[in-house]
C-alpha positions as CSV (number, residue, x, y, z in Angstrom):
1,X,25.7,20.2,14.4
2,X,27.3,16.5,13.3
3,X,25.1,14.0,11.2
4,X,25.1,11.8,13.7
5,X,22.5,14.9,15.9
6,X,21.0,15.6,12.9
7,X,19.6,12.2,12.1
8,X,17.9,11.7,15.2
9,X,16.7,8.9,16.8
10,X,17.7,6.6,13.5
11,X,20.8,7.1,15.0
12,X,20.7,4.6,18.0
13,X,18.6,2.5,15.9
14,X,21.7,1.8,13.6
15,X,23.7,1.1,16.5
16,X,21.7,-1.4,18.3
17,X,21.3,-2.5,14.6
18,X,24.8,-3.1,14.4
19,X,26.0,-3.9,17.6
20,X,23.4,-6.9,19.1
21,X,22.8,-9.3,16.7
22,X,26.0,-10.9,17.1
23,X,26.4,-10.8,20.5
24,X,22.7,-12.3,20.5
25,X,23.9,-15.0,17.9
26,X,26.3,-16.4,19.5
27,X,23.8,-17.3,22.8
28,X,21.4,-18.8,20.1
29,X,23.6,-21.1,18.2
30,X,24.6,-22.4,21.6
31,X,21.3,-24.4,22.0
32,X,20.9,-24.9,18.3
33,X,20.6,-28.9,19.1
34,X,17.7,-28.4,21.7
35,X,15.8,-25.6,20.0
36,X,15.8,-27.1,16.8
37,X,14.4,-30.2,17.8
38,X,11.9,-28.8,19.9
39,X,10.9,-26.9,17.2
40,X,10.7,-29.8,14.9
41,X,8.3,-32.0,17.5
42,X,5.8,-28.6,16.8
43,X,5.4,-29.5,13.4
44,X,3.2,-26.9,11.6
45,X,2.7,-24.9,15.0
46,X,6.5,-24.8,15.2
47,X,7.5,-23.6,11.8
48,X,4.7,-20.7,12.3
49,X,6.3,-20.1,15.9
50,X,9.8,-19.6,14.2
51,X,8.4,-17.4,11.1
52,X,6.8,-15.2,13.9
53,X,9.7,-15.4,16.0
54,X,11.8,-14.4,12.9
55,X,9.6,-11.7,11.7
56,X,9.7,-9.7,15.0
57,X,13.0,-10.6,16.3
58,X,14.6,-9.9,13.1
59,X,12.7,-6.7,12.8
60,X,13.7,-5.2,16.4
61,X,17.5,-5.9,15.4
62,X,17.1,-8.8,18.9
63,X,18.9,-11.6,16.8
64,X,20.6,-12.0,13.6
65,X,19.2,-13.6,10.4
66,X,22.4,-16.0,9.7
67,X,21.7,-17.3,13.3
68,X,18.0,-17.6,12.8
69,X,18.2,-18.7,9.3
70,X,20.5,-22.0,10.5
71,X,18.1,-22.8,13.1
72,X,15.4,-22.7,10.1
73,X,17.3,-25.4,8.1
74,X,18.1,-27.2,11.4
75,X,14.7,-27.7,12.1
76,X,12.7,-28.3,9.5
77,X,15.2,-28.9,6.6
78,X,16.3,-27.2,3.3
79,X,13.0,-26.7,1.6
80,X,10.6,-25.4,4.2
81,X,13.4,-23.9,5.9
82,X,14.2,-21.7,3.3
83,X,10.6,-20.8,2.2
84,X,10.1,-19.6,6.3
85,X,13.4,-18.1,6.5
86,X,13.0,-15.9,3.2
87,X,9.5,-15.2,4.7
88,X,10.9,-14.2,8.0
89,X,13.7,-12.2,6.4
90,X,10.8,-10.3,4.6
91,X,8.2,-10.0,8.1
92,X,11.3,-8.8,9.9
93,X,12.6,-6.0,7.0
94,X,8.7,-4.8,7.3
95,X,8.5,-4.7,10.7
96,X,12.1,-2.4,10.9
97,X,10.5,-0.4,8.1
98,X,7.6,0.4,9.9
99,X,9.8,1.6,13.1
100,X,12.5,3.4,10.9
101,X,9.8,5.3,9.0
102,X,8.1,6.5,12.6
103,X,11.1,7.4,13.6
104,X,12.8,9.0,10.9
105,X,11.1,11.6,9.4
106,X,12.8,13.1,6.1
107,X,15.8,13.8,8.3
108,X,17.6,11.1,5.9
109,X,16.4,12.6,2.6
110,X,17.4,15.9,3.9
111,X,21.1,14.8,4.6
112,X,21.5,13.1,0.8
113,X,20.8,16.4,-1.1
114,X,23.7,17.7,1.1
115,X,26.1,14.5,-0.3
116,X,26.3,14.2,-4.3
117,X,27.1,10.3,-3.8
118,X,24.6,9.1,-1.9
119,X,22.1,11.7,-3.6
120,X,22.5,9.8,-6.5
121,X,21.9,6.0,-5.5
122,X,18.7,7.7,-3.5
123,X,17.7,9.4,-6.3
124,X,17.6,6.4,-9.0
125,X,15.6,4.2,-6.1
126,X,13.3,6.7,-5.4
127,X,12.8,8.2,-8.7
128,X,12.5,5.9,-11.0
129,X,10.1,2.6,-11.9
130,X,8.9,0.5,-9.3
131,X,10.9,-2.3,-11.6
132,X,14.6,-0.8,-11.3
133,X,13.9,0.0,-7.6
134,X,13.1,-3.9,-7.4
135,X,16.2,-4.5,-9.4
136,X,18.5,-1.9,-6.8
137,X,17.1,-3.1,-3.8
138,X,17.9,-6.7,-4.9
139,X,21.8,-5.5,-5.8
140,X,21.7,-3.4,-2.5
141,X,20.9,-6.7,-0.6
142,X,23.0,-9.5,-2.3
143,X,26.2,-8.9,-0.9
144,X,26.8,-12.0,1.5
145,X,28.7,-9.0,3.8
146,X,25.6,-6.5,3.8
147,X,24.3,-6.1,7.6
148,X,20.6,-6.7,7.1
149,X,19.5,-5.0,10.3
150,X,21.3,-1.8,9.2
151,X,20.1,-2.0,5.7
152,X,17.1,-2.2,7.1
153,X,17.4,1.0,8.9
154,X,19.0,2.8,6.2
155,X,16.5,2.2,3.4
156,X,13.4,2.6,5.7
157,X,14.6,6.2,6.5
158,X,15.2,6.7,3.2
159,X,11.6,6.5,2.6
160,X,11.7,3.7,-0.3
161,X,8.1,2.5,-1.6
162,X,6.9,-0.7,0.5
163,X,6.6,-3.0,-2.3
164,X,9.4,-2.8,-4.2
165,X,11.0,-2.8,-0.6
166,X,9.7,-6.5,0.1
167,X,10.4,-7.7,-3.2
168,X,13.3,-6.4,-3.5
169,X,14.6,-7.8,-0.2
170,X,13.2,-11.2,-1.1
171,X,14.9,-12.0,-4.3
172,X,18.0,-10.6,-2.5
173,X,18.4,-12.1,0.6
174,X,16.9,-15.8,-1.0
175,X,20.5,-16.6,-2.2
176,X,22.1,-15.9,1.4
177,X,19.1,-17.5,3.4
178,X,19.9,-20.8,1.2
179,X,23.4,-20.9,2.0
180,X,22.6,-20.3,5.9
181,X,19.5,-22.8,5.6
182,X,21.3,-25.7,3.8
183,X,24.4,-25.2,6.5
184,X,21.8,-25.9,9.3
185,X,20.0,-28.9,7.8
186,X,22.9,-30.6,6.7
187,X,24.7,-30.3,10.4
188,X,21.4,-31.7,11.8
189,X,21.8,-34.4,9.7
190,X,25.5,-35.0,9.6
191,X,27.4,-37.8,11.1
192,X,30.9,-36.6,12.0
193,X,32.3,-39.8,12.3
194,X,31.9,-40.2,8.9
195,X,34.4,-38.8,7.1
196,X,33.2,-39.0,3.2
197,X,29.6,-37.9,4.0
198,X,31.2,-34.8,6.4
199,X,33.5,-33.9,3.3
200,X,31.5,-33.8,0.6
201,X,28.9,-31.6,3.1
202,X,31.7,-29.1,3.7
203,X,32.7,-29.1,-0.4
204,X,29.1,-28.4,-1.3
205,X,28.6,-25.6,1.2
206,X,31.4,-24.1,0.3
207,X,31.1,-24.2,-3.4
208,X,27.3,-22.7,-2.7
209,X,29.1,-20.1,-0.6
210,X,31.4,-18.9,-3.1
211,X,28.5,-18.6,-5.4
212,X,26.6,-16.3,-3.3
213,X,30.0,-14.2,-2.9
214,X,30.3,-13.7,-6.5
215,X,26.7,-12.8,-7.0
216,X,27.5,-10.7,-4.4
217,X,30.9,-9.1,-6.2
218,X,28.7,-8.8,-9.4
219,X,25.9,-7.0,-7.4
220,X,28.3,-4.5,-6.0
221,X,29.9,-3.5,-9.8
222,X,26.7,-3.2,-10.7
223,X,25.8,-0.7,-8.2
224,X,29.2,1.1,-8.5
225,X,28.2,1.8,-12.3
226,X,24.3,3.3,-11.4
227,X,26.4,5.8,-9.1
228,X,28.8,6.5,-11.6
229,X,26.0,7.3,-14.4
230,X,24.0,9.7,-12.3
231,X,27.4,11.4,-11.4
232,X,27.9,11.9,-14.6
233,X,24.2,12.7,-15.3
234,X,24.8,15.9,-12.3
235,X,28.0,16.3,-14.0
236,X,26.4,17.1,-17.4
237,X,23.7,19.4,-16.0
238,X,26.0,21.3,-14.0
239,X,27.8,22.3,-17.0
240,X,24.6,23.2,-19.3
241,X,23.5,25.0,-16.0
């Protein structure tokens, strides 16, 4: 029987997952301009629209967060942009956990005892204080290149405690929702005929983008060395065994 029977019906959740946000993306940042303003005329009624738009769309894997997260900053700037956007990115890994947790079963956990790597990154977020899984789930979701929707998936069948699940993705997905955010509230605000002002724009969003990439480098060492301690922990008691 291949893993990909074995894990069930987390396996066409992955794929959807993986395979619709962008397409959906795409259609979205097409009417950036209008939605965003429209949005913006709501005022308070339209920053809660997005947040619940955000939670549940984000959660069913319907649009991707980059493409949400821009319209955030297109509509209602940088600062409450990003405080609904890292909300939304929370609502919407909640709302996958829920479904991936229904769905799942301990297929998952099952599977890892079988594999010595992945074994060992489970075991040290699901064995361990609620303070270093915090810290895991924050290196786990700082890389700039991590598909949230999958993540989503993965760690939700995995069975990892709710709270250190939502904090975790917070403080690790703020960094990348700022970038995403100030991109969409600066081109909302940006006059392409100007030159300078259109410059320094595209200098500052790249310096901030680079920053999140090396947090992002620094988080994935990081991780690299708690796999490499626990196989060397299994290593260790396999000999004494």
């Amino acid at each position: 029987m291949t893993w990909w029977r074995r894990i069930g019906a987390v396996g066409p959740l992955a794929t959807v997952a993986l395979v619709v946000p962008p397409v959906s993306g795409l259609l979205l940042l097409g009417t950036l301009p209008q939605l965003g303003a429209w949005l913006r005329a709501q005022e308070l009624a339209g920053l809660v629209l997005y947040l619940a738009a955000f939670t549940v769309l984000g959660g069913l894997a319907l649009l991707p967060t980059y493409a949400q997260s821009v319209l955030g900053g297109w509509a209602f700037g940088f600062a409450a942009g990003w405080a609904a956007t890292v909300a939304g990115f929370v609502g919407a890994a909640l709302v996958s956990y829920a479904i991936t947790r229904r769905v799942s079963g301990t297929r998952i956990e099952d599977l890892l005892a079988e594999r010595q790597k992945w074994h060992a990154v489970y075991r040290q977020l699901m064995h361990t204080s609620a303070w270093r899984s915090i810290g895991l789930i924050t290196l786990l979701r700082l890389p700039p290149n991590a598909p949230f929707a999958a993540s989503n998936v993965a760690l939700g069948a995995l069975g990892v405690p709710p709270g250190p699940y939502a904090l975790g993705t917070a403080l690790g997905l703020a960094p990348r929702a700022a970038v995403a955010v100030y991109a969409g509230a600066g081109l909302a605000t940006l006059d392409p005929s100007n030159l300078r002002d259109a410059g320094t724009f595209a200098l500052s969003l790249g310096l901030t983008f680079a920053a999140v990439v090396l947090a992002g480098w620094m988080a994935t060492r990081a991780l690299r060395r708690v796999e490499a301690v626990e196989r060397a922990h299994d290593a260790a008691v396999r000999l004494d065994g």
